[in-house]
MARKEDO-246648 format. One record per residue (C-alpha): residue in three letters; x negated, y, z negated. Coordinates in Angstrom, 2 decimals. Example, Ala and Ser with C-alpha at 12.3 -4.5 7.8 and 13.67 -1.06 7.14 Angstrom:
# residues 2
{ALA; {-12.30; -4.50; -7.80}}
{SER; {-13.67; -1.06; -7.14}}
***
This chain:
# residues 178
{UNK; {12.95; 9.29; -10.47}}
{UNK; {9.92; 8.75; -12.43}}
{UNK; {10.26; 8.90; -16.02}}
{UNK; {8.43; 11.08; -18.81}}
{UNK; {5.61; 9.45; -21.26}}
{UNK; {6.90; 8.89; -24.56}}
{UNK; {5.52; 11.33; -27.07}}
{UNK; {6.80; 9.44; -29.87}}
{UNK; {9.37; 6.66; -31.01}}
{UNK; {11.35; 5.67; -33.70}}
{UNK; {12.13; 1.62; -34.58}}
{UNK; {15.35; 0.53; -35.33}}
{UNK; {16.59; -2.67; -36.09}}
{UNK; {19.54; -4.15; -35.02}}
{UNK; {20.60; -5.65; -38.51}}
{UNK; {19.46; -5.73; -42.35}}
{UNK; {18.17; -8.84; -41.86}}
{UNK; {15.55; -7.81; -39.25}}
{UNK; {14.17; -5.33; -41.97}}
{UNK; {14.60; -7.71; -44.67}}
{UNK; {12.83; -10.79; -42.73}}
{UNK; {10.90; -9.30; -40.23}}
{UNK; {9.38; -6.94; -42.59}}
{UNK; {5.68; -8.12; -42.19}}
{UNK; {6.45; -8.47; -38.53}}
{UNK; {7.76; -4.42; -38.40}}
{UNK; {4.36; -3.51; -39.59}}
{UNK; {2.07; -5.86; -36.72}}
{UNK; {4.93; -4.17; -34.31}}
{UNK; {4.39; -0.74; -35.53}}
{UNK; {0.71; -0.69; -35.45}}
{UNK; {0.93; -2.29; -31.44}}
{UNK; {3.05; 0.63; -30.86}}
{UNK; {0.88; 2.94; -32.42}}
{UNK; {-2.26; 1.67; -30.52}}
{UNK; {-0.43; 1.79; -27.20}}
{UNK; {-1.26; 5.84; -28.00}}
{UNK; {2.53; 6.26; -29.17}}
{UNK; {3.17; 8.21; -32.63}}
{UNK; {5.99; 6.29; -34.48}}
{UNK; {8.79; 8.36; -35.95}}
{UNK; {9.31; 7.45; -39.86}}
{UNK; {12.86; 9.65; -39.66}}
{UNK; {15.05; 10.36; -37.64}}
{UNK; {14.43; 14.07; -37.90}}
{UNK; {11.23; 13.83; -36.48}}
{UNK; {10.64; 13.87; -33.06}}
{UNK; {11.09; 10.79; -30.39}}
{UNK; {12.22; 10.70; -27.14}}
{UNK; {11.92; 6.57; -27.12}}
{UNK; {13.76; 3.96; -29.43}}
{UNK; {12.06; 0.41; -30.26}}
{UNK; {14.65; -2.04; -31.29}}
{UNK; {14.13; -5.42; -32.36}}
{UNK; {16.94; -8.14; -32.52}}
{UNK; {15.74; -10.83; -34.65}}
{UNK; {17.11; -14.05; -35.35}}
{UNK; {16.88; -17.38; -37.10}}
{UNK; {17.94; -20.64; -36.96}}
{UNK; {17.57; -23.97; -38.45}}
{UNK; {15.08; -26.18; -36.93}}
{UNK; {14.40; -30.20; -37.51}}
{UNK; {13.83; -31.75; -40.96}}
{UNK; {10.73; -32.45; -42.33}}
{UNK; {9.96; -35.56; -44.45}}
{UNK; {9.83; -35.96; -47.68}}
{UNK; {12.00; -33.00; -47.35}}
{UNK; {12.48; -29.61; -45.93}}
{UNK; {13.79; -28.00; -42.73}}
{UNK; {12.12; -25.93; -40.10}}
{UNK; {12.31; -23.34; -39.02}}
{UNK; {13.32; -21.52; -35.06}}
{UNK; {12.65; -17.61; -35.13}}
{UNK; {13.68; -15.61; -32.04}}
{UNK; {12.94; -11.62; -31.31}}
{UNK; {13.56; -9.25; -28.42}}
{UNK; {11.82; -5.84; -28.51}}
{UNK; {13.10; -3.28; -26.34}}
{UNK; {12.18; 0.26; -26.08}}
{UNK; {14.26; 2.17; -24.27}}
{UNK; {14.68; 6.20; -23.16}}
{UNK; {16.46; 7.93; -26.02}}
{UNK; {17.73; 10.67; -23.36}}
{UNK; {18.94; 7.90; -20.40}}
{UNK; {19.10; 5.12; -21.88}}
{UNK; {17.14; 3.10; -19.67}}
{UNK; {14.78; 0.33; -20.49}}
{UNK; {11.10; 0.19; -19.90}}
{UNK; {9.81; -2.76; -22.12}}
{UNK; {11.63; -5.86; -23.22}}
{UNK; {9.32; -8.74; -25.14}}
{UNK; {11.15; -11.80; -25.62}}
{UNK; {9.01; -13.43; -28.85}}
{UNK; {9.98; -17.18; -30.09}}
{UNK; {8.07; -18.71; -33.21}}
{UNK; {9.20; -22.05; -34.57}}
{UNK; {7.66; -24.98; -37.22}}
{UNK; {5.50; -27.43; -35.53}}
{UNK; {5.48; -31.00; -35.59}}
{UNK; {2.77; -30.66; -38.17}}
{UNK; {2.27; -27.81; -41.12}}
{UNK; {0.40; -27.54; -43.66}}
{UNK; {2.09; -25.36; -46.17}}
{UNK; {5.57; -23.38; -46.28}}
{UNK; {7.51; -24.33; -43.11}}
{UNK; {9.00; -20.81; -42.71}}
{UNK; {5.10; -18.92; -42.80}}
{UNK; {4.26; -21.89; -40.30}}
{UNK; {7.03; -20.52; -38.01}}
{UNK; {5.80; -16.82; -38.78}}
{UNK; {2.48; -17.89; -37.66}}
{UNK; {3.60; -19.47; -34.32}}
{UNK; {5.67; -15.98; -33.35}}
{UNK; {2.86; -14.31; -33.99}}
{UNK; {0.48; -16.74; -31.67}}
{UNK; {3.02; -16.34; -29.39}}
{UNK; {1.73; -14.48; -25.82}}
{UNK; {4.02; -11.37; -25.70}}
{UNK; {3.75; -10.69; -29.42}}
{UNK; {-0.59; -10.85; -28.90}}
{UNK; {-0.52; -8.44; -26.26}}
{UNK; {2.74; -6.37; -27.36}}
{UNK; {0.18; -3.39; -27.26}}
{UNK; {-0.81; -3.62; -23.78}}
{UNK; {3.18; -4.29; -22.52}}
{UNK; {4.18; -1.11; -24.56}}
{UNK; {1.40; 0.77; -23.00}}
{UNK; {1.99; -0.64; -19.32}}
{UNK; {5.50; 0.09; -19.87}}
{UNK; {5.14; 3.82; -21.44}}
{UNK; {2.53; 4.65; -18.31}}
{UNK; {-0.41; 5.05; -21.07}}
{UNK; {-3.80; 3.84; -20.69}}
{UNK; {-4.78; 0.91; -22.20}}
{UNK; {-7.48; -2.03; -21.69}}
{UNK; {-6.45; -5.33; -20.07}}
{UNK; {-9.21; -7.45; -20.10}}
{UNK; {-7.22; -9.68; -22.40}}
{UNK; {-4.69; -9.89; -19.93}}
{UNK; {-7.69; -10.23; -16.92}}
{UNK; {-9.23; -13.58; -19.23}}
{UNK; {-5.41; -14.69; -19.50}}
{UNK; {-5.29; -15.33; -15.71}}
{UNK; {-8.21; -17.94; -16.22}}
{UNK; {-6.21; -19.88; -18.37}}
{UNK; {-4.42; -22.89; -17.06}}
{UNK; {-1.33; -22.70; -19.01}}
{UNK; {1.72; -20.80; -17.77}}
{UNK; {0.99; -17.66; -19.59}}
{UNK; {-1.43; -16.73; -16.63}}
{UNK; {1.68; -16.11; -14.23}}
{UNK; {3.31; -14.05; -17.23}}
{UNK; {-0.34; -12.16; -17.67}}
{UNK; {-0.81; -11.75; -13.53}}
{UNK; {2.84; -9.94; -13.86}}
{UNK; {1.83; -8.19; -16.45}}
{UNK; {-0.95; -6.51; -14.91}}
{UNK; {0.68; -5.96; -11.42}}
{UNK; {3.06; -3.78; -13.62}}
{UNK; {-0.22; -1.95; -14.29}}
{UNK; {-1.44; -1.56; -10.99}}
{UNK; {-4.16; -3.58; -12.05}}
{UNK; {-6.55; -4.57; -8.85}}
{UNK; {-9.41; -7.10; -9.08}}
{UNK; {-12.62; -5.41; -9.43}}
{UNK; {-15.10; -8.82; -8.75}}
{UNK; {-14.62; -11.69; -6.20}}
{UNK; {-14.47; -13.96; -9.38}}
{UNK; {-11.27; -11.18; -10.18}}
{UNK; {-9.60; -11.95; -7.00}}
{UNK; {-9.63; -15.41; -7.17}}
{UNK; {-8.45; -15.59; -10.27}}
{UNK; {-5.85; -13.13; -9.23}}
{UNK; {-5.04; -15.23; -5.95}}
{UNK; {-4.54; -18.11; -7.60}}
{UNK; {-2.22; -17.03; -10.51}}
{UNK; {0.03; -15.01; -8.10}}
{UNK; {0.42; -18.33; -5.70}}
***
């Protein structure tokens, strides 16, 4: 049965510690969401036939000398049917300190979740997922790219129906999908 496009949605977080932590985070998140062409709900009485929940954790990561522990930040969106409950996007984000910082060890962990490849095109994957328009040519220069996110980006766009418009395209394509 094919499903409706969301008019609107309305976040939720799993814990007061996602809103307390992931605050900065909530905002990047809600302007992805709103760029996917989805109006986010600020109340419950509005309108939304989608929820966006985020289950956010952290964890202690190695020490740091002179001093200091890392950090290990995990996230999984999901936005989900308000009316069946089913799924249609999960993003499974993961941010930690690297071996080098410069700075707070926490923000450096911030920064990496943010870097991360789900989080950079979390406007795209709520946008695939909600049936809405969007441009992948992000995603299309992702399946150039020799790390493993080009497998993750060639998904990506098959959930879009994306087809290769250029011989260059379908090589690129061909090769990530092997």
């Amino acid at each position: 049965m094919p499903r409706a496009e969301a008019r609107g949605c309305l976040l939720a977080e799993e814990s007061s510690i996602a809103k307390r932590r992931f605050k900065c985070q909530w905002k990047d998140i809600e302007e992805k969401i709103e760029k996917a062409g989805v109006t986010v709900a600020s109340k419950e009485s509005e309108e939304y036939d989608a929820i966006v929940e985020a289950s956010y954790r952290e964890r202690e990561g190695g020490k740091y000398i002179p001093g200091g522990v890392g950090t290990i930040i995990q996230c999984e969106i999901r936005l989900y049917d308000v009316r069946t409950k089913n799924t249609w996007v999960i993003a499974h984000l993961f941010g930690s300190t690297r071996r080098v910082v410069r700075g707070s060890l926490y923000w450096d962990a911030v920064q990496n979740l943010k870097q991360n490849f789900h989080f950079t095109y979390l406007t795209e994957i709520f946008a695939i997922g909600l049936r809405k328009p969007v441009d992948v040519s992000g995603l299309v220069k992702e399946l150039n790219s020799m790390s493993p996110t080009r497998r993750i980006a060639a998904f990506i766009l098959k959930k879009a129906n994306w087809v290769p418009q250029t011989p260059e395209e379908k090589a690129l394509w061909d090769s990530a999908t092997r």
